[in-house]
N, C-alpha and C positions, 0 to 999 in steps of 0.2 A: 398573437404571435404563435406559429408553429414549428414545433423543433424535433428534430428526428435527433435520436440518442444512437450511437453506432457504436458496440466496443465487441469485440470478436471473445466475449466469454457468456457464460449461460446468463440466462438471465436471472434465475432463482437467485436470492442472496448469500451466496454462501460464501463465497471469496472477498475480501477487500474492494478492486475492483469495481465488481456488482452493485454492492453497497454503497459506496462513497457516491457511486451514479444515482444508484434506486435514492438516494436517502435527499441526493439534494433537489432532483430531479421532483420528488414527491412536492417538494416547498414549493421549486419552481410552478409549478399545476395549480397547486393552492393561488399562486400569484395570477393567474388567469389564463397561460397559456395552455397549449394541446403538447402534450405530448408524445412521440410516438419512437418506439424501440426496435433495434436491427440488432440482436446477437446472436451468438453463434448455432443456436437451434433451428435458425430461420434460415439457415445453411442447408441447399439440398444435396441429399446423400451423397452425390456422386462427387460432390468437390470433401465430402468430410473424409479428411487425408491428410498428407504430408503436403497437400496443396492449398488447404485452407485459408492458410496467412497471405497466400498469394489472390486466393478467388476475391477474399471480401472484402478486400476493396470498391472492386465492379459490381458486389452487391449492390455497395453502399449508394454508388454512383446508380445505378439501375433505380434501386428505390427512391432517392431523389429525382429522377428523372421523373415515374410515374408518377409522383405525383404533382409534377409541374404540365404532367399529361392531360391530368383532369380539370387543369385548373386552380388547384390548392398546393401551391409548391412551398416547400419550407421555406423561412425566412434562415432561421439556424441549422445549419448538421453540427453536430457534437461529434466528436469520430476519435476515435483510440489513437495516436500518433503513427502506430505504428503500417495503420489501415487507411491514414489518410491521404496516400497522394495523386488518388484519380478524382476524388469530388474535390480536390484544393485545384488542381491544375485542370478541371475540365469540368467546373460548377458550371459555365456559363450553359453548356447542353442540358444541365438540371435545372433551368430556372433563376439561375444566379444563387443559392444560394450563400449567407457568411459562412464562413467554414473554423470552427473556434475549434483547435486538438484540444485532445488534454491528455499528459504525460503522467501516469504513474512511477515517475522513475525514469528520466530519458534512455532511451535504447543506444544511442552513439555512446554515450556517457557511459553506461552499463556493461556496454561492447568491450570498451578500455579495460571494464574490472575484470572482466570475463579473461579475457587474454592474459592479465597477470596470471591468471590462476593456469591457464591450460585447459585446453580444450579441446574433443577429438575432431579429425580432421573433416570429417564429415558435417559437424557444426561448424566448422569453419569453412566452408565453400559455400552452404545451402541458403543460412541466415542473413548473411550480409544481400546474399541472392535474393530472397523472396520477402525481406522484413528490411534488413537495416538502408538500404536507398529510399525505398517507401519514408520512415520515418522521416532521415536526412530533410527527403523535400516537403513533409508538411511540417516540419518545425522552424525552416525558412520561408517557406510561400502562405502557409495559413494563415486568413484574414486574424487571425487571435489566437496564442498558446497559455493553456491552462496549464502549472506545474504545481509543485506539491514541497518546495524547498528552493533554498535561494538558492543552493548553490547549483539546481537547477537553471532558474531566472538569471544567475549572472552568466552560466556554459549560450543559453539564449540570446544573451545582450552580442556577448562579445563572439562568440566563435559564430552564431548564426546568424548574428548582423542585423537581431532584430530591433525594432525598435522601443524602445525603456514602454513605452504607453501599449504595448500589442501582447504585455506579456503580464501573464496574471499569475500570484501564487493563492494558493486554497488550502487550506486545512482541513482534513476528516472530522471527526465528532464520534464520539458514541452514543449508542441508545440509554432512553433514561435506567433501564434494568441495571447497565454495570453500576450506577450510583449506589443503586439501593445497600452493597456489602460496605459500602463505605463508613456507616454508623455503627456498626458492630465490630468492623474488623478487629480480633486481638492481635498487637503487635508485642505480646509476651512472646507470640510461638514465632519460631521458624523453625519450621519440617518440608515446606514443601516451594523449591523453584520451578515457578513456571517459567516452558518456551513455548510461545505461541506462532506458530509459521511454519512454513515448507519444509522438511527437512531435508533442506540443497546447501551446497555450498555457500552460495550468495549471503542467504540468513546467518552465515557464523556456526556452522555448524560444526567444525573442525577443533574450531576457537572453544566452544560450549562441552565438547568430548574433554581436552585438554583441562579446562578449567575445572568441572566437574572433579575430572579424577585425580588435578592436585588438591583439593581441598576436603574431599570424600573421610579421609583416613584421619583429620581434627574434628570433623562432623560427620559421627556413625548414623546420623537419624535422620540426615538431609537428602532429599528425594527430588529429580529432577520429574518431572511431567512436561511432555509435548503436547499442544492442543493443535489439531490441525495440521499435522505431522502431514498426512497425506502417503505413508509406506505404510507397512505391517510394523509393529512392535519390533519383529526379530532383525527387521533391517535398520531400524531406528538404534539399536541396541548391539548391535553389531558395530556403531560407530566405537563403543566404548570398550576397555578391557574388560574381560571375562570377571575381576573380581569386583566390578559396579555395575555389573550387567543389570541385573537382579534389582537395582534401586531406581532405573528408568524404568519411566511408566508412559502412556499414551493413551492420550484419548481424540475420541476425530471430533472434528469439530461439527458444531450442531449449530442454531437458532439462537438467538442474543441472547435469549433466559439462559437454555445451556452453555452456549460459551460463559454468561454472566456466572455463572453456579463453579463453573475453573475456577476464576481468577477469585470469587469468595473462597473456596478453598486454598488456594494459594497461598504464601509469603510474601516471597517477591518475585519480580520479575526481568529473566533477562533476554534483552537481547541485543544481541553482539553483530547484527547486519553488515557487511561489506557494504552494501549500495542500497536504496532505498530511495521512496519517494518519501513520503511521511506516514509510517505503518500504522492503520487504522487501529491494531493491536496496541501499540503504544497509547491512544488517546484510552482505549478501554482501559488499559492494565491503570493508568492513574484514574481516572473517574470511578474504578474502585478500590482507590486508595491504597494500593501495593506502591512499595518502593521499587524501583527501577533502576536497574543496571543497565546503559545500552552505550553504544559506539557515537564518536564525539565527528558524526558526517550526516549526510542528507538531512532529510529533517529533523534527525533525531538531536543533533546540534541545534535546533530550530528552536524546537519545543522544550526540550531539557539545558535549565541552568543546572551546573555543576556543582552539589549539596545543598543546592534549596531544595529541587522539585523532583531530584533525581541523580543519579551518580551517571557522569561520564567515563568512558573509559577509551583509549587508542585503538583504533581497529585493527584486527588480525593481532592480538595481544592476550593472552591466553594467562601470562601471567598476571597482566592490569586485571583482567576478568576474576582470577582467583582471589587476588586482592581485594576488589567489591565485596565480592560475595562474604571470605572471611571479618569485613568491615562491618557489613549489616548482621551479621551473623554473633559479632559481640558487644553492639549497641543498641540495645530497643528503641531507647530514645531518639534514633539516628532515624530509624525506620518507621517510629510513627511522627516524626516533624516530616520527612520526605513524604512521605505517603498521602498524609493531611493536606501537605501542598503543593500535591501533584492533584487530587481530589478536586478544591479548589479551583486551579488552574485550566483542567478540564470543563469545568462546571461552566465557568463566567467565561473563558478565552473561545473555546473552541466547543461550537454549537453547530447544526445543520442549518436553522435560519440564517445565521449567521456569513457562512459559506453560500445559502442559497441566493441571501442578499448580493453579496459580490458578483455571483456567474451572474444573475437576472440583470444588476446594472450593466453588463458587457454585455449580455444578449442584446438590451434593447436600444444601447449605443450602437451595436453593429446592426439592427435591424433598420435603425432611422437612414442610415448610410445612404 
């Protein structure tokens, strides 16, 4: 079986994204197929622009073609949703290949959030132009859609008319490194909340300023750290008043050892996402055993029950957030029963084999076709 992997970000592993691909893609290989990758590096210069999102699509379609040129055409494209709708709607010139998306997070769905919030006017004319049609038709027409949360899978059922058997959910995993903080961790301390993510709006970042700085002034010793921030310090820190400037910290993010070495230093972990697929960050922050504050949507509802394995909280709620936090903050006990079995629940639920099982039985269902 040969399967071209398409998602318009680097290929290195450094974003969620990447990894959730490289990691399951790896198993898949193991399993006996070829695999072979098209991201955003393999992008010639002259399309790396504000047209990007629009070219690589017709990469994608390009590179399937050639190689139904030589004779060896893929059986699968894997393709980002948002890139997929010239190999969905004009596979037959590549060789027929199946055409499986996979949705980090649906882009329509996303779109909605997006709008609540406001947007300037310029994102709002371009994207729907060069990205959200694209999605729209490969999450209706793609022979298979891979998501990452039901409430994903059910926007699919019903608004895309897909059918209950065409639509797959998946789960991320962490590498075995985040476990290893998990036998040591002390849950005597709490000094330090991690956020691990973007520092955009979507992530809760509004919510995360807020809550911070009402509970700052009961807890002199509590230290927020961003991993994977992606701004400078000063613009991270800028979200916050001037008199808790000083207790944000940042660090960028690195290699699973180093991200793993965060969240060992960490307490616990919050995050407060507006929208989301199932953030790779969450499976890490429980596989080593921190407690979890996140928003009760996307996957994050998926994975976390409410005081077993993690605290849910209402999204866009700053004050629910301050209340987590003060919560874990005067119960140890509270924080090493959640943390234990969130640990757990990482370990035995959510594995890459695991995940790689699922994509491979749909690849080779849609390859027999």
């Amino acid at each position: 079986m040969r399967v071209l992997v398409a998602h318009n970000v680097p290929r290195a592993r450094n974003g969620g994204m990447s990894r959730i691909m490289g990691f399951i893609h790896d198993e898949i290989e193991r399993r006996g197929a070829t695999v072979d990758w098209l991201c955003n590096e393999d992008v010639p210069p002259a399309f790396n622009n504000r047209w990007q999102r629009f070219a690589f699509p017709w990469l994608v379609l390009e590179r399937a073609r050639a190689a139904a040129r030589t004779g060896m055409p893929y059986d699968i494209v894997n393709v980002h949703e948002p890139s997929g709708a010239a190999i969905t709607l004009l596979k037959r010139w590549a060789g027929g290949p199946r055409v499986a998306a996979t949705s980090h997070g649906l882009e329509r769905r996303g779109w909605r959030e997006q709008l609540r919030d406001g947007i300037p006017l310029r994102t709002r004319l371009l994207y729907p132009a060069t990205s959200l049609w694209q999605s729209d038709l490969t999450d209706r027409f793609a022979d298979h859609v891979f998501c990452l949360n039901h409430e994903d899978r059910d926007f699919l059922i019903r608004e895309c008319r897909r059918a209950p058997d065409t639509v797959t959910r998946i789960f991320p995993a962490a590498a075995p490194v985040y476990s290893l903080a998990a036998s040591s961790r002390d849950y005597s301390r709490f000094r330090t909340l991690l956020f691990a993510g973007t520092w955009i709006a979507r992530k809760g970042i509004e919510e995360t300023a807020a809550a911070f700085t009402r509970v700052a002034g009961g807890l002199p010793d509590l230290r927020l750290v961003v991993l994977g921030g992606f701004f400078p310090l000063e613009t991270i820190r800028s979200s916050f008043p001037q008199s808790v400037r000083a207790r944000v910290g940042a660090i960028q993010a690195a290699d699973d050892a180093g991200n793993a070495a965060a969240y060992a230093a960490a307490d616990a972990m919050l995050l407060p996402s507006r929208f989301e697929g199932t953030p790779l960050t969450l499976i890490e922050a429980m596989a080593s055993g921190l407690p979890v504050i996140t928003t009760s949507t996307c996957g994050m509802k998926d994975v976390i029950e409410n005081g077993t394995n993690g605290l849910l909280v209402p999204v866009r709620s700053p004050e629910a957030i301050a209340g987590a936090i003060l919560r874990l903050a005067a119960d140890q006990n509270l924080r090493r029963r959640l943390g234990r079995r969130a640990h757990v629940d990482a370990a035995t639920r959510y594995t890459w084999k695991e995940s790689a099982e699922v994509v491979d039985r749909v690849y080779r269902a849609l390859a027999r076709r």
